[in-house]
C-alpha positions in Angstrom: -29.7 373.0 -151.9 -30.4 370.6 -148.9 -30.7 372.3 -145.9 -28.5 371.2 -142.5 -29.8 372.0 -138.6 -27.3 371.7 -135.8 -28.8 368.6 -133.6 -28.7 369.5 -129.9 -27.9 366.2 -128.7 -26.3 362.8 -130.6 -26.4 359.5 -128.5 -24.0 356.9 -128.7 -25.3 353.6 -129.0 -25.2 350.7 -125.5 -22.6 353.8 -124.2 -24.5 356.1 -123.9 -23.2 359.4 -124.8 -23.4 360.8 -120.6 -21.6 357.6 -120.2 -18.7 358.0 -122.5 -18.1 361.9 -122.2 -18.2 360.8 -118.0 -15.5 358.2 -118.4 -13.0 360.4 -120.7 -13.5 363.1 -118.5 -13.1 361.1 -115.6 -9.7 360.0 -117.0 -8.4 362.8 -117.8 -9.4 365.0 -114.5 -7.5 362.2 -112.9 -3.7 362.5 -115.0 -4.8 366.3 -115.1 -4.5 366.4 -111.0 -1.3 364.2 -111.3 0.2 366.4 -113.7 -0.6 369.6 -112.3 0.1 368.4 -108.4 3.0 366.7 -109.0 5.3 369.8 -110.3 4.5 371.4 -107.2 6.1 368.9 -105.0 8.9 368.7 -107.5 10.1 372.0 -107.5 9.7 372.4 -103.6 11.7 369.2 -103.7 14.4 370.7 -106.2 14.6 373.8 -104.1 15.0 372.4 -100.8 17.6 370.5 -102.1 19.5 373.7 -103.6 19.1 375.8 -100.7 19.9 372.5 -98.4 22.7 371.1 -100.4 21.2 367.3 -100.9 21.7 366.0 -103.2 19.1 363.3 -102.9 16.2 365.6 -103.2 17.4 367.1 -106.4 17.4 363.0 -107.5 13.7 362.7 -106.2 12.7 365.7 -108.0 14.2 364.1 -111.9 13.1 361.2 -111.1 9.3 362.8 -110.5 10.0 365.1 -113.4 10.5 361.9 -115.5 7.4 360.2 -114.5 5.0 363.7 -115.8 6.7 363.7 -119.6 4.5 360.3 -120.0 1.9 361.5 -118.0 1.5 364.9 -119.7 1.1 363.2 -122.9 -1.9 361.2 -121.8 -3.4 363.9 -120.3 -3.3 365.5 -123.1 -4.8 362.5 -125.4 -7.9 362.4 -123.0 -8.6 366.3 -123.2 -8.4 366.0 -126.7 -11.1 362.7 -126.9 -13.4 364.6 -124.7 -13.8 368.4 -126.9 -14.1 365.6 -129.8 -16.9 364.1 -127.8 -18.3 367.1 -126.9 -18.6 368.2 -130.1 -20.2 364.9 -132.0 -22.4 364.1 -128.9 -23.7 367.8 -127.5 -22.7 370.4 -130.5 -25.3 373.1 -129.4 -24.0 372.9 -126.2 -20.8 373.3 -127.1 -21.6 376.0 -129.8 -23.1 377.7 -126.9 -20.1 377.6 -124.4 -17.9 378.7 -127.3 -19.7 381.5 -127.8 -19.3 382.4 -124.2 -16.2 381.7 -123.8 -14.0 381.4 -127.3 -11.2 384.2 -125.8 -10.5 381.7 -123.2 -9.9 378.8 -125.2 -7.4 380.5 -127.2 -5.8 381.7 -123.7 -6.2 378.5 -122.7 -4.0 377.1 -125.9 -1.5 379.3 -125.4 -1.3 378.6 -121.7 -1.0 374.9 -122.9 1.9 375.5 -125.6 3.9 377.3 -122.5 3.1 374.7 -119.9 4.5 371.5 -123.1 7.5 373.7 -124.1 8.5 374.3 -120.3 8.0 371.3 -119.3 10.5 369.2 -121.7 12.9 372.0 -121.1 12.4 371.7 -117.6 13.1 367.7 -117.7 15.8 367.6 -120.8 17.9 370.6 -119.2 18.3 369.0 -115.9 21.8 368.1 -116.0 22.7 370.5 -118.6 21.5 373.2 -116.0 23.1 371.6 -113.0 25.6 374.8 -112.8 23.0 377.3 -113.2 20.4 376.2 -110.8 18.5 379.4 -110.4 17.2 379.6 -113.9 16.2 375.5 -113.8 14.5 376.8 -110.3 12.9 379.6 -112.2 11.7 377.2 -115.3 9.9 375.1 -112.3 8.1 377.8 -111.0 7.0 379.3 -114.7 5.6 375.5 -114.8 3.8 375.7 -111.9 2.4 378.9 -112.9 1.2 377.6 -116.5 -0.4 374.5 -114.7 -2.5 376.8 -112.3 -3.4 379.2 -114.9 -4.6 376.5 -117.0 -6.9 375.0 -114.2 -8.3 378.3 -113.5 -9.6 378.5 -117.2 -10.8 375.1 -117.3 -13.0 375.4 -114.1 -14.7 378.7 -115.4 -16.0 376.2 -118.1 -16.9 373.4 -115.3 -18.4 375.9 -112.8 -20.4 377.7 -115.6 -21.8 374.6 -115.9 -23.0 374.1 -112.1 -23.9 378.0 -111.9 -24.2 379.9 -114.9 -24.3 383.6 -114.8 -26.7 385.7 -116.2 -25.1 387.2 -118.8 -27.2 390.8 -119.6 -27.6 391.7 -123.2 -26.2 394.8 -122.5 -22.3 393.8 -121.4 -20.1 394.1 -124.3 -16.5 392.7 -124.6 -14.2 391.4 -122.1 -17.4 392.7 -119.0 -19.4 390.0 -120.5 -16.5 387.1 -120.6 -15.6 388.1 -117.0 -19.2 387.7 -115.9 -19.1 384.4 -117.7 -16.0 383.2 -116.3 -16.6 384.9 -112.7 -19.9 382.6 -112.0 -20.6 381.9 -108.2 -18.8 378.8 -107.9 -15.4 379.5 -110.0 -13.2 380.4 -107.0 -14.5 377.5 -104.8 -13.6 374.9 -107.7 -10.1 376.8 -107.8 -10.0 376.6 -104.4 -11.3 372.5 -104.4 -9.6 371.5 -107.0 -6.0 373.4 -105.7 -6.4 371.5 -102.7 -7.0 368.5 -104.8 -4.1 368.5 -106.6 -1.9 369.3 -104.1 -3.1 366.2 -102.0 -3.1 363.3 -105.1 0.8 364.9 -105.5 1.4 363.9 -101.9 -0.4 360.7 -102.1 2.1 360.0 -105.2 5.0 361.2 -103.1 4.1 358.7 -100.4 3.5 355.6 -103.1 6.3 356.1 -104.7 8.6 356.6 -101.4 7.2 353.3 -100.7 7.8 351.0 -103.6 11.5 352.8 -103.7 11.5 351.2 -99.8 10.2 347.8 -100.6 12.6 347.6 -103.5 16.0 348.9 -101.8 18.4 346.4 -101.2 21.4 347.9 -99.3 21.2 350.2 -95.9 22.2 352.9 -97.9 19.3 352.7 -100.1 16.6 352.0 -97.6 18.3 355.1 -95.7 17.9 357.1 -98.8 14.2 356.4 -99.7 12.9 356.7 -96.1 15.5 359.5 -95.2 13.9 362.1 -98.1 10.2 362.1 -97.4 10.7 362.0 -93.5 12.6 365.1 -93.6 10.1 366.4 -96.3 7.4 365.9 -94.0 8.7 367.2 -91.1 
């Protein structure tokens, strides 16, 4: 029978396997922030506007709900290319961190089925759930929720990376996960990347109020686009 070893590393040729896993990841960190930061200005959008009565906000909030359906998918294209290239490019790496951590990547799968199934509720239910506003309100916060959880179990993976516990032959069961996923620099990425994500959502707030400026074409309109974000702000 021929015999098969697990390679610990696989390059990809004039790439460079570094290169390639850096650029997907890059990528996808990047519509991950967008998607995660985005819902939180959404919903605080949505609720000013039902507490407030304005309708405009509740507009604002759609119309930022419609831009993360697109963006959630492509998110979720990247994330897959980079386990993929994880796997072909570092697999006793990745045999290793499975180990470690397999119960959070099925936590983190269920998170992820929660957060889709939400999420198009969240968007498609809109209107439908114009008359019961609390419940859409509450489906905004479950997504928020989701989003953050799922962060949290992706940067135990990152900052196990960066500082990796020592895990003592002796723990058993969920001690030795939660020394794995408890590392030294989990809550400050939490923390960072929080931050992060809140501040790329404002940055997309702000673009967006502006191209809705430059392209407004009545009083009303220009009124409208300026009016929302300067009372936001405030």
């Amino acid at each position: 029978a021929q015999e098969f070893t697990i390679s610990e590393y696989r390059d990809l040729p004039y790439v460079g396997s570094r290169n390639a896993v850096w650029i997907v990841a890059q990528i996808h960190l990047l519509f991950a922030s967008f998607v995660l930061g985005v819902p939180i200005f959404a919903f605080l959008c949505e609720l000013i506007g039902c507490l407030g009565g304005d309708k405009r906000y509740d507009k604002l909030a759609k119309e930022f709900t419609k831009l993360l359906t697109a963006s959630f998918g492509t998110t979720a294209t990247f994330g897959g290319i980079l386990v993929f290239f994880l796997i072909a490019f570092y697999p006793k790496f990745w045999g290793y961190l499975t180990e470690v951590f397999y119960p959070t990547f099925i936590f983190y799968g269920f998170l992820f089925i929660v957060e889709t199934i939400v999420l198009y509720i969240y968007w498609y239910g809109w209107d439908a759930m114009q008359e019961k506003k609390k419940t859409h309100l509450f489906l905004g916060f479950l997504l928020n929720v989701a989003g953050i959880l799922i962060m949290y179990t992706a940067d135990a993976w990152l900052s196990f990376q960066a500082s990796p516990a020592v895990i003592a032959p002796e723990l058993k069961g969920w001690e030795r996960y939660w020394t794995a996923i408890h590392n030294p620099t989990w809550n400050p990425v939490n923390i960072h990347r929080l931050i992060g994500n809140v501040v790329l959502g404002g940055f997309m707030w702000g673009a967006y109020a502006g191209v809705k400026y430059l392209g407004a074409q009545t009083p009303e309109e220009i009124a409208a686009s300026a009016g929302v974000v300067s009372r936001f702000v405030s």
